[in-house]
C-alpha positions in Angstrom: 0.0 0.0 0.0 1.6 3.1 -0.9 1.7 6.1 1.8 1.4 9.3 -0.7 1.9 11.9 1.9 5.3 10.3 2.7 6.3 8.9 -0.9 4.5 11.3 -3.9 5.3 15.3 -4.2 7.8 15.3 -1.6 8.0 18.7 0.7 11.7 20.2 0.5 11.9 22.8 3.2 13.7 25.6 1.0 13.7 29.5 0.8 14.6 28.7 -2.9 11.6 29.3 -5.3 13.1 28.6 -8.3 10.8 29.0 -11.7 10.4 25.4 -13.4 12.2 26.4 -16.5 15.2 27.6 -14.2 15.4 24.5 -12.2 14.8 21.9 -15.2 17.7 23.7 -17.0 19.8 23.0 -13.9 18.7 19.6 -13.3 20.0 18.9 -16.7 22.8 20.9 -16.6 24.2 19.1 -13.8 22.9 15.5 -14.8 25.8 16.0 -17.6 28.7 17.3 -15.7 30.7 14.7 -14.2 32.5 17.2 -11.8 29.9 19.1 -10.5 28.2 15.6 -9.7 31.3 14.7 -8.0 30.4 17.8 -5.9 27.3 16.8 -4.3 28.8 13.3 -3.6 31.8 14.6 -2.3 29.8 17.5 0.1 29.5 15.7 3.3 33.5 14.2 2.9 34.9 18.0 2.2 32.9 19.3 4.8 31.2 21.6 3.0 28.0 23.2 4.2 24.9 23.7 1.9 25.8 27.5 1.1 29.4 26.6 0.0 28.7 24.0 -2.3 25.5 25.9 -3.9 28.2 28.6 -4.3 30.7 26.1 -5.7 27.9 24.6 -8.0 26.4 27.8 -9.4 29.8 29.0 -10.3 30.7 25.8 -12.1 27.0 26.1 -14.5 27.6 29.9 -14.2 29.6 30.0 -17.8 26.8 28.0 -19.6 23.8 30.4 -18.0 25.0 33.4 -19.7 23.5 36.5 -18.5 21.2 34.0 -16.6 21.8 33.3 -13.1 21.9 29.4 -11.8 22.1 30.3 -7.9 18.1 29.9 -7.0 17.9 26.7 -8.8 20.7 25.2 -7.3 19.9 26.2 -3.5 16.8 24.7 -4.4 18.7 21.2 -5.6 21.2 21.4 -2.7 18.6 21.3 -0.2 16.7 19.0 -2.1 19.5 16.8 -2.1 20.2 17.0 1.8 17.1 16.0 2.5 16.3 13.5 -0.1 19.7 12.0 -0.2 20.9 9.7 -3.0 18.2 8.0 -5.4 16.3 7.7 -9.0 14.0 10.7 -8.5 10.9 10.8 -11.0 11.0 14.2 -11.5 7.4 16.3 -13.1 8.7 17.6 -16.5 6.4 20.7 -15.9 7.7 21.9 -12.8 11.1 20.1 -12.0 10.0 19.6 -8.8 10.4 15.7 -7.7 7.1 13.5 -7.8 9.0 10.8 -5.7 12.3 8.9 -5.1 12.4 5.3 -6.4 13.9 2.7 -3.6 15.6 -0.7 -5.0 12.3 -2.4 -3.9 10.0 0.0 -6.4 12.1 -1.3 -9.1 11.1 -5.8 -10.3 11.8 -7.7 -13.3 9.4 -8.3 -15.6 9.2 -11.9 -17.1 10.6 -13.4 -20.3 8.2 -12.1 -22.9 8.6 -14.3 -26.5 10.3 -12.8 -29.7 8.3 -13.1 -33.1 11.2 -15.8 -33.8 9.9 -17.8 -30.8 13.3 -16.9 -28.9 12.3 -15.6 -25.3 13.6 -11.8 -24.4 14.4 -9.8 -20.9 13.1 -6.7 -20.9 13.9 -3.6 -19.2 13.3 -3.2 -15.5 9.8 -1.7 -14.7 8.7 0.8 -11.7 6.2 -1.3 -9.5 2.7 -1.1 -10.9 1.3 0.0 -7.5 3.8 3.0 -7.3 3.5 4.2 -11.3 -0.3 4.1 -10.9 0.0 6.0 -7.7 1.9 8.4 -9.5 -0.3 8.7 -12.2 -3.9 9.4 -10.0 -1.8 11.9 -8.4 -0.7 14.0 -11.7 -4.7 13.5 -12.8 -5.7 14.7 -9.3 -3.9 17.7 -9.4 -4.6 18.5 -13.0 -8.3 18.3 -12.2 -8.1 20.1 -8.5 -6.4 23.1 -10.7 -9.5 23.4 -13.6 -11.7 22.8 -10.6 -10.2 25.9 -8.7 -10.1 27.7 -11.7 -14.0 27.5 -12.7 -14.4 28.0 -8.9 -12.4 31.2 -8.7 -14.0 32.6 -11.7 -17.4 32.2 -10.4 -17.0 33.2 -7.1 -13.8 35.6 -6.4 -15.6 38.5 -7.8 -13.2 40.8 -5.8 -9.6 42.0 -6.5 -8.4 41.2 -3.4 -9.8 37.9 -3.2 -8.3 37.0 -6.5 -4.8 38.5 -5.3 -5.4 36.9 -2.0 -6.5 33.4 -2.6 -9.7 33.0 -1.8 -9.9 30.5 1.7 -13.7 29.2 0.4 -11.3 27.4 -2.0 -9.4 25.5 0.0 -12.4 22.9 -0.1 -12.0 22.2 -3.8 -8.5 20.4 -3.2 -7.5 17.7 -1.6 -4.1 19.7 0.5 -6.5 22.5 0.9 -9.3 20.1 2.5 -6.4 18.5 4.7 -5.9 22.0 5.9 -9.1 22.5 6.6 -9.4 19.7 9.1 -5.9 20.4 10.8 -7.0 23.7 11.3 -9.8 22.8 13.6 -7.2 20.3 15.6 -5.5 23.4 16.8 -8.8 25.0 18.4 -8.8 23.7 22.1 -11.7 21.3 22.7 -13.2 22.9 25.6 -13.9 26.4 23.7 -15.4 23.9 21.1 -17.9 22.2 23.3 -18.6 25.3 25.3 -20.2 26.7 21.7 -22.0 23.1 21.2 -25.8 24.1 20.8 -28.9 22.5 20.7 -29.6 19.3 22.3 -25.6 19.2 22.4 -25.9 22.4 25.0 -28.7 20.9 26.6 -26.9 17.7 28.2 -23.7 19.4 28.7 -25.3 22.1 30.8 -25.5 19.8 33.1 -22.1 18.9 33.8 -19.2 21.7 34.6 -15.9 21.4 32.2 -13.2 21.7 34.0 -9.6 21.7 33.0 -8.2 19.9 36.2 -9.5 17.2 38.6 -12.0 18.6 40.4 -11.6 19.2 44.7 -14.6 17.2 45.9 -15.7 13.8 44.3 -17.5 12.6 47.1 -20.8 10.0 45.8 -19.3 10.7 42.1 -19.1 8.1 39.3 -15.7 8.1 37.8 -15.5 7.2 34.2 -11.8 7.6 31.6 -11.5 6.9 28.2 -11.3 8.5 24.7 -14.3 9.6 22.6 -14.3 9.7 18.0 -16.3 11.1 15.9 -16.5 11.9 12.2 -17.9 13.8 9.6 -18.4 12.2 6.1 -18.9 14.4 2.9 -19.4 13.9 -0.7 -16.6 15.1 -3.4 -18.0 13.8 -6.6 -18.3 16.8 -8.4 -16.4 19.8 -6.5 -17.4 22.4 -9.6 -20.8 22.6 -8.4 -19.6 23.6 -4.9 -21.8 25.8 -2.7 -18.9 29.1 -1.8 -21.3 30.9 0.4 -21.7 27.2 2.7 -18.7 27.2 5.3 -17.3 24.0 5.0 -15.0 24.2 8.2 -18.1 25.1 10.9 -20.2 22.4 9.5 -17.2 19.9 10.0 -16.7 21.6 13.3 -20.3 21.4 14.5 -20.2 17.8 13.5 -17.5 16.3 15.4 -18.4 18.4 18.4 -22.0 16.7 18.2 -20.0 13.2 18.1 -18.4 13.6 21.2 -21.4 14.9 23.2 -23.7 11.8 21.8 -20.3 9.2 22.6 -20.4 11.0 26.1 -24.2 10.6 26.5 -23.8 7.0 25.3 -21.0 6.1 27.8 -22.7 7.9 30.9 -26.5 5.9 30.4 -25.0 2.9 29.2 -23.1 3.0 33.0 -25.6 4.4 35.0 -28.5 1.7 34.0 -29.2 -0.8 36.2 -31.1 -4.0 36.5 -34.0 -1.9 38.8 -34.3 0.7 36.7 -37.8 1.8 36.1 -40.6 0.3 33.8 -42.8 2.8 32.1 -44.7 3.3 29.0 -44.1 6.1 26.6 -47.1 7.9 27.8 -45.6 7.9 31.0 -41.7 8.4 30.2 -42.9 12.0 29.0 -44.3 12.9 32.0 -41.6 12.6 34.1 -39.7 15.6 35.5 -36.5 16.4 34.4 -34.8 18.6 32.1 -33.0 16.4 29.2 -34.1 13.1 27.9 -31.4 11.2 26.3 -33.2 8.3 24.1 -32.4 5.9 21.5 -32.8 7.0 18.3 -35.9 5.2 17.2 -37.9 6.4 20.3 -37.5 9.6 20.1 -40.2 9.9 17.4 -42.9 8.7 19.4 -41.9 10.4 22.8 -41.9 13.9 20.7 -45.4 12.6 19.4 -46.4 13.2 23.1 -44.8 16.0 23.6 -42.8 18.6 21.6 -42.1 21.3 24.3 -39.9 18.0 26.1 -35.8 18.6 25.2 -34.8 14.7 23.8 -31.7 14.1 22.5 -31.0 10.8 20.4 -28.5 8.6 20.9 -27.2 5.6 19.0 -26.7 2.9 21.4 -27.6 4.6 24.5 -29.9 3.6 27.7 -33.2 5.6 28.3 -32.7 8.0 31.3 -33.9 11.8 32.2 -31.3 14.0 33.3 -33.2 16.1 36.4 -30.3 18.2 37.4 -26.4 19.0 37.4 -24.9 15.9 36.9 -21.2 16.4 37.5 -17.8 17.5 35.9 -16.2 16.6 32.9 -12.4 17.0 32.3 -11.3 18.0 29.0 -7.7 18.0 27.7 -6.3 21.3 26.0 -5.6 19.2 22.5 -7.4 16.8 20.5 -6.5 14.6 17.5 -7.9 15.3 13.8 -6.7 13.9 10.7 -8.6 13.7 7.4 -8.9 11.3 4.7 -10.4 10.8 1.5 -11.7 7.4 -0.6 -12.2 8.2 -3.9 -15.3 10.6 -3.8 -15.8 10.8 -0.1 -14.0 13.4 2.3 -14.1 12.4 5.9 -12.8 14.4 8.9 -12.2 12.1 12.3 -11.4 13.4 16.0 -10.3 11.9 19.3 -10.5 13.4 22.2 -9.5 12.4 25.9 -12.0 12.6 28.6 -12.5 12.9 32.0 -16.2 12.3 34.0 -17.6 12.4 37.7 -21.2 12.2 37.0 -23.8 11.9 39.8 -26.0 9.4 40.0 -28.3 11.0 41.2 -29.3 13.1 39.0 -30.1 10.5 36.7 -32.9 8.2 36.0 -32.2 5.3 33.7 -36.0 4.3 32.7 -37.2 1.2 30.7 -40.2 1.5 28.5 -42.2 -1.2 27.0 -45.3 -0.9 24.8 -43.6 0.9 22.1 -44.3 1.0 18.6 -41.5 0.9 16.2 -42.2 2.1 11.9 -40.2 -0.2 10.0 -40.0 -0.2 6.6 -38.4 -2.8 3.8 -35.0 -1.7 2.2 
């Protein structure tokens, strides 16, 4: 399985922004000069550092360049060379930057293929199929991430500024732009996130205090640890007909903030219910007091059939039980994990998150109900 944020389009940490004709004409230049490939070879046994033998290297193509001058284009190779080291590089004939490095195990033998005499022949050593057609989906990516941009910016970067700018509504339309997008929101700190939860998210964590340390007095408190996921899934079939006033990073942010408060809710009722917990019928579930009824998802239908002024919050997976008052702490870390990937036309943003929680026990009420109806339907 190939890794293409490790092995395709390589990052070369330079100040060097060579243009591609500059650094292809270098490329070549030194390719067919014996001595000044001696130089790189010979850099780390002369002791050279990386601005003496860019200085010794630009002076040796200097002659060829003319009125032209090579340094910029080779910084760029000498640091491209300390930090990819020795190799077959593939390198992109448009902009002479290196796709990917070629290892001894990229490289197998094709079998004997026959002659039209009938003789058998060896032919010439291939790249592995799995790398050459990783290569290839990437060049077509990117090719079709730059038209997509392109019909994107002309519809919608109406301003001067924007255009001069880059637009950020863009940065959905690629795939390093959508990664961005997603690592972004993994530098907010999670408790700021889940204090601007709202709706039925709001609701159950108002009763419980975030705290950023363990708190003084846990006396009768439940204590629970783990780590809570969640992710957002989206569709990236057709990224031209993307929607620039719809802000991409909120919705992905709302979502994965609403995953952790249902995992929570899921972890707290699925502890707190016991054997004894009480048997009631719908009709008599919604007329309980409390404040926040967390219910499995194909209950809350009915229950809000009873009564729609009644807070419910659905939960995959979770145990019946009314919330009737503050219900403890939770402990939230200052960081959280996010990390995006993508599967051919599907973008999907996952989180992790470390918890803390001393609930009460108290102030919950894991319920049973029987007599319920369920809708069903054949798929």
């Amino acid at each position: 399985m190939i890794d293409l944020n490790s092995r395709i389009n390589p990052t070369i940490a330079t100040l060097a922004d060579p243009s591609s004709e500059a650094l292809l004409r270098a490329r070549v230049d030194v390719q067919n000069n014996e001595a000044v490939k001696e130089m790189f070879l010979q850099q780390l046994a002369n002791d050279w550092t990386d601005e003496e033998l860019a200085a010794q290297v630009a002076a040796a193509l200097q002659p060829s360049w003319g009125e032209d001058d090579p340094s910029e284009a080779v910084q760029y190779l000498v640091d491209e060379f300390r930090q990819l080291g020795e190799g077959i590089h593939l390198v992109c004939k448009e902009t002479g930057r290196v796709l990917t490095t070629l290892k001894e195990a990229d490289i197998y033998q094709p079998a004997l293929v026959p002659r039209e005499n009938g003789s058998m022949a060896t032919p010439l050593k291939r790249i592995r199929p799995d790398l050459e057609a990783a290569v290839v989906t990437w060049l077509h990516d990117t090719e079709r991430e730059k038209e997509i941009v392109a019909k994107l910016a002309e519809r919608g970067s109406k301003t001067v500024l924007l255009k001069e700018m880059n637009d950020p509504r863009l940065l959905v339309a690629t795939k390093r732009g959508r990664k961005h997008i997603v690592d972004s929101l993994g530098r907010f700190d999670p408790k700021v996130l889940l204090e601007a939860a709202s709706g039925t998210s709001a609701a159950f964590l108002s009763h419980f205090k975030l705290v950023g340390e363990v708190p003084l007095d846990t006396t009768g408190l439940v204590h629970l640890k783990g780590k809570v996921g969640s992710k957002s899934i989206m569709g990236i079939q057709d990224q031209t007909t993307v929607n620039l006033h719809h802000n991409r990073a909120a919705t992905i942010q709302g979502a994965l903030v609403q995953g952790w408060v249902r995992e929570l809710a899921r972890i707290i009722t699925q502890d707190a219910k016991t054997e004894n917990a009480l048997k009631v019928s719908m009709d008599a579930l919604a007329k309980l007091e409390g404040e926040l009824w967390v219910l499995p998802p194909e209950s809350v239908l009915p229950f809000r059939r009873l009564n729609r002024q009644i807070s419910a919050m659905p939960v995959e997976h979770s145990h019946a039980t009314v919330f009737t008052g503050p219900a403890g702490y939770i402990l939230v870390p200052d960081t959280f994990k996010a990390k995006s990937f993508e599967f051919f036309d599907r973008w999907e943003a996952a989180s992790e998150v470390e918890y803390e929680i001393w609930y009460d026990p108290k102030a919950l009420k894991p319920v049973t109900v029987h007599g319920e109806a369920f809708e069903s339907q054949v798929l």
